[in-house]
N, C-alpha and C positions, 0 to 999 in steps of 0.2 A: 504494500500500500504506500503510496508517492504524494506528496503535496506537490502540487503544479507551482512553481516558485523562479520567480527572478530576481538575481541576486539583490539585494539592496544597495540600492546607488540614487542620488539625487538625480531629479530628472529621467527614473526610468522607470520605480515604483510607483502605485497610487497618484499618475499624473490627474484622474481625472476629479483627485482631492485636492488638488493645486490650484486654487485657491480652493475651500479655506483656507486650508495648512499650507504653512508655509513646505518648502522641496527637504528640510531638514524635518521636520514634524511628520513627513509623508513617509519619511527611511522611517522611523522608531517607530511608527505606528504598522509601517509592515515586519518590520523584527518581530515584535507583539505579536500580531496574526502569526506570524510564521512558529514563534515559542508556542503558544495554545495548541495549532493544529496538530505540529508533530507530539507536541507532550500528548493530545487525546489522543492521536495514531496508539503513542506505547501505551497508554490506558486501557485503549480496545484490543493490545494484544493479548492481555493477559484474560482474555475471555475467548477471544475467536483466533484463528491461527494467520498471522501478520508478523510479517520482516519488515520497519519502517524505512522509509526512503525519502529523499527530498528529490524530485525531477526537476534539475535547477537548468538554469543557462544566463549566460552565456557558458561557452568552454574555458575552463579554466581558473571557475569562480568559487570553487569549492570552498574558499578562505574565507571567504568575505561571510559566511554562514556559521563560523566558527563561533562560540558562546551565544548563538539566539538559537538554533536547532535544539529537540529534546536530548540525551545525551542515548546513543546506542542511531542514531540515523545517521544512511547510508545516504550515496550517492548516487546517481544516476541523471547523462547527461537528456536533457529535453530542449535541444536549441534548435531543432530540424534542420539544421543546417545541411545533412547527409540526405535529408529525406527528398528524393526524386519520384513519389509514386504517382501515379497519373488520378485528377482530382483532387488530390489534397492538401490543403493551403493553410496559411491563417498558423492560430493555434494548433490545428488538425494536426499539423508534421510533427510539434512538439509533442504530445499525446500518443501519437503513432510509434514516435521512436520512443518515447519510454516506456508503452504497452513490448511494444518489439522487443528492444531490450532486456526487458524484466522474463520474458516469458522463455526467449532465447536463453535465458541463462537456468533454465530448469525451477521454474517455479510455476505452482499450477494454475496460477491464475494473476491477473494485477491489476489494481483499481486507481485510479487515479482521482484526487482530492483537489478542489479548489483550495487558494492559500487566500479566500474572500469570502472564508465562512466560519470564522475563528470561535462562533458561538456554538456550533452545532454539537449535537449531546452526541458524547462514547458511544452509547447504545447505538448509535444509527451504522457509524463505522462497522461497529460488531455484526451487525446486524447485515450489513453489504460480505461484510470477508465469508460470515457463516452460510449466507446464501450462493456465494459464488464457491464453495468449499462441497456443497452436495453433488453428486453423481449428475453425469451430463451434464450439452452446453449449454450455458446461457448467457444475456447480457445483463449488468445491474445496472441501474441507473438513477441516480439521485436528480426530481427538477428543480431546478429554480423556480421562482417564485415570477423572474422575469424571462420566463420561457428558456433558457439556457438549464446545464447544469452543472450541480457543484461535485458529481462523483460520478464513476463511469469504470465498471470492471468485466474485465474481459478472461473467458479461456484460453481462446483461442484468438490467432491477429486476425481478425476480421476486417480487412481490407476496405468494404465497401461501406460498412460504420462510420470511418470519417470522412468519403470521399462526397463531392460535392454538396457539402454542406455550408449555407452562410451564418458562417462564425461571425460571436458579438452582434447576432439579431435575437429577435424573441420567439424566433421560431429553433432555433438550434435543438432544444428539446423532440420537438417533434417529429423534425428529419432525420431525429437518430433514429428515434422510436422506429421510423417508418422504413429506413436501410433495414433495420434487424427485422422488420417484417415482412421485406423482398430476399432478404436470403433465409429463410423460417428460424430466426435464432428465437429460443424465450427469452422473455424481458422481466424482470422481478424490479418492479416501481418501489424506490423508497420515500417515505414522505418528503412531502415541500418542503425549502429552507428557501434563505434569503443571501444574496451576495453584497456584500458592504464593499460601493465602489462608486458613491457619491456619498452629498452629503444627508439626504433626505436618511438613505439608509445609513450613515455614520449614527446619526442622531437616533434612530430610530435602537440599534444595537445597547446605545449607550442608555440611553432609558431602560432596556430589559435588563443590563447587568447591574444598573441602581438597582433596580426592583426587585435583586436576584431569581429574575424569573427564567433567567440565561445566563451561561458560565463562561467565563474568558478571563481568567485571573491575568496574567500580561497585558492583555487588552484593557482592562479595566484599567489596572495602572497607568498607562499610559493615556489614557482616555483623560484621567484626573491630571497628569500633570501637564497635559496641553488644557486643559481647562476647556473640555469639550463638553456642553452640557444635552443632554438626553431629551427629547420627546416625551411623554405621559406615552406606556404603551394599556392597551386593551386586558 
């Protein structure tokens, strides 16, 4: 299991939190997300069977991760740079080479994790590893809330899963969905979550970890010391 992750650098993270946050406020606040998620990864290992991974890029940026990763995550590169497959673009190549990779290397399965969902509960992680861990293929997938999603585990590379898909729209969800339904893969849907990648939903995050109606100890912290105050949630 892999957090989709670029390395933290001003100007490359959370640009589209620039403004509010200033480009230095935009790094620490992806450190955060990036410390919660892999810390939940190890949290969900110890219930469902997971090797954690960061699927970073660029190449060569292993370092820059050094003291924000949970302690036991591994590497694996996701920059597409190698990736030549006919159709697929965007994110798709990044995702494809670290599905490829992880799977190429003898593991029965790999899921890959948004690094813009830092609230989302262990249980759900668990809950994708133990589903993609029973007998035959399938595909899991976790939606977003804005028609994308924030997980996506595979057994097998199934090629035509990311091929012509329009990445960063609010249909990406569904065109997965609908690949894995022209080549007959099953789909085990996990519940909605939300991607924090403006500020509507920054605020929105920050108000459920006041409320502790949602967990993100990193994020919290950080939340407080940029003095980012939260929405009333539901």
């Amino acid at each position: 299991m892999a957090v989709m992750a670029k390395a933290p650098r001003e100007g490359v993270v959370k640009t589209r939190l620039t403004p509010p946050l200033a480009p230095a406020a935009a790094v620490a606040l992806s450190e955060s997300f990036l410390a919660d998620v892999t810390e939940k990864i190890r949290e969900a290992a110890r219930a469902a069977p997971i090797s954690p991974f960061v699927a970073y890029a660029p190449t060569g940026a292993e370092a820059r991760f050094a003291g924000v990763v949970a302690p036991g995550t591994r590497f694996v590169l996701a920059d597409g740079e190698a990736i030549r497959e006919a159709g697929i673009s965007g994110i798709g190549r990044g995702l494809f080479q670290a599905t490829a990779s992880l799977l190429g290397n003898g593991f029965a399965g790999a899921c890959m994790v948004s690094a813009d969902a830092p609230s989302l509960p262990v249980a759900v992680l668990s809950e994708a590893a133990l589903a993609l861990a029973r007998e035959g293929d399938r595909m899991v997938l976790g939606p977003a809330e804005d028609g994308g999603y924030y997980l996506i585990g595979l057994k097998m590379l199934h090629r035509r899963i990311f091929q012509d898909i329009a990445w960063s729209s609010e249909t990406v969800a569904k065109e997965t969905t609908a690949r894995a339904q022209e080549i007959g893969l099953p789909v085990v849907l996990l519940r909605y979550w939300y991607d924090v990648d403006d500020e509507a939903t920054l605020r929105r995050l920050s108000g459920a970890l006041d409320a502790g109606t949602e967990r993100a100890p990193a994020t919290r912290a950080c939340l407080a010391r940029l003095g980012v105050v939260g929405r009333e949630t539901e």
